[in-house]
C-alpha positions as CSV (number, residue, x, y, z in Angstrom):
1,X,-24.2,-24.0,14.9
2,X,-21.5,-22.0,12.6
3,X,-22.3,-22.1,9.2
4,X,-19.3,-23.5,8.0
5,X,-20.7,-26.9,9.5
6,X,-24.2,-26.8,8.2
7,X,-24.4,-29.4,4.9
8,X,-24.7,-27.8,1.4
9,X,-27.7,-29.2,-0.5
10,X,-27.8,-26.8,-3.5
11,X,-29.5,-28.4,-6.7
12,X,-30.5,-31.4,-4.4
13,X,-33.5,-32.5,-2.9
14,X,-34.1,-34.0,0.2
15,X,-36.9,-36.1,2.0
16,X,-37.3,-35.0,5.7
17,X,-38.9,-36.7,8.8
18,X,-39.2,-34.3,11.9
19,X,-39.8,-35.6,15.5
20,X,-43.2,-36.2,16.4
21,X,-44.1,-36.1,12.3
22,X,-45.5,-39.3,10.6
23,X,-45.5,-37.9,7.4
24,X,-42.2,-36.7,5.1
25,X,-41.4,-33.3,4.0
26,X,-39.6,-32.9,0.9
27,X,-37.9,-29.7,-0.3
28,X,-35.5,-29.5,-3.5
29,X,-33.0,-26.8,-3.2
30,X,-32.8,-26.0,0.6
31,X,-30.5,-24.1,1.5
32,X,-30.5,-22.5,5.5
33,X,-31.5,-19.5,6.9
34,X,-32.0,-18.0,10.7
35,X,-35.7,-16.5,11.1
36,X,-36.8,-15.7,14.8
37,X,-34.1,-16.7,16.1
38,X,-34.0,-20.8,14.8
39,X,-32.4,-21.9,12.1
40,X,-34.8,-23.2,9.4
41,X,-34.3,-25.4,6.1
42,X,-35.7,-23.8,3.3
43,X,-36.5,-24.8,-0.2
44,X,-39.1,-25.1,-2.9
45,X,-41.6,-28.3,-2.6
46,X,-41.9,-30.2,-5.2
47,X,-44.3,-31.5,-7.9
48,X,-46.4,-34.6,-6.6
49,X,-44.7,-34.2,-2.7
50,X,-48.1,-34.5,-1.8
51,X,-51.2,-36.8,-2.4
52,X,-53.2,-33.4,-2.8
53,X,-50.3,-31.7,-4.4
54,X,-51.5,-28.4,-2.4
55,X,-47.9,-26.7,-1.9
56,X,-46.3,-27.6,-5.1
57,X,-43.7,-25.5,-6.1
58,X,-44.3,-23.3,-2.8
59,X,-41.3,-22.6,-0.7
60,X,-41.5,-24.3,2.9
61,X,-39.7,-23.7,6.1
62,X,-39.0,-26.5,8.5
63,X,-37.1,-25.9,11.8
64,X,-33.3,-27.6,11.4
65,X,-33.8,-28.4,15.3
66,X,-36.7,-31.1,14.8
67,X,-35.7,-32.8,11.9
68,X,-34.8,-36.5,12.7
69,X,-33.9,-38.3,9.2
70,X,-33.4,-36.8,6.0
71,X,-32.5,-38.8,3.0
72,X,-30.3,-36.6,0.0
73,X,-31.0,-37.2,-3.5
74,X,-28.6,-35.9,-6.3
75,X,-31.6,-34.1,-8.1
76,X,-34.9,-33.4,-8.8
77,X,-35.3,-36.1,-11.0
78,X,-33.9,-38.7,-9.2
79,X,-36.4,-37.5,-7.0
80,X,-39.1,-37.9,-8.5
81,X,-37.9,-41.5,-9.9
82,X,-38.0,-42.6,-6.0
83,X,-41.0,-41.1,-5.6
84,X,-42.8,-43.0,-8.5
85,X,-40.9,-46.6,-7.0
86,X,-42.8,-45.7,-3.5
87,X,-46.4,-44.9,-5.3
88,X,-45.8,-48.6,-7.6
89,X,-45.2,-50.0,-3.8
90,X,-48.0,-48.6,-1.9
91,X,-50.1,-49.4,-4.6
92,X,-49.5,-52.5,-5.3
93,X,-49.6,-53.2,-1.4
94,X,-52.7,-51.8,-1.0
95,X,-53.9,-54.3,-3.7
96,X,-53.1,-56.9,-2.4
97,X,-54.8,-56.5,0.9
């Protein structure tokens, strides 16, 4: 893959589902790099990505090759708005059963 074809998400952040993954990765800044040979996505993860919040503002490498889905958002704060709609979901689902 050229680079001229790869997309350009600078200052966005973007929700990732890889192949064989149940669970979402979600990077804000990515940008893409080769390392060993495969081209990875790289970017910063951000705040509340995770239930634990253990990689917060760490910078994560997924391999371009295995992602499936990934769903752009014009910043980190809109974000972090969707983010807070799918926590008042779950939640209130999980109430309610």
């Amino acid at each position: 893959m050229n680079k001229e074809s790869l997309p350009d998400f600078s200052g966005k952040c973007i929700s990732l589902r890889m192949a064989g993954s149940r669970y979402g990765h979600d990077l804000f800044d990515p940008r893409f790099e080769y390392q060993g040979g495969k081209l990875m996505i790289i970017g910063t993860v951000p705040e509340n990505a995770s239930e634990s919040g253990w990689d917060s503002g760490k910078v994560a490498a997924l391999d371009w090759e295995h992602v499936r889905k990934y769903t752009i958002f014009d910043s980190l704060e809109d974000f972090q708005k969707a983010d807070a709609i799918a926590e008042k979901f779950y939640n209130e689902k999980e109430k309610n059963t």
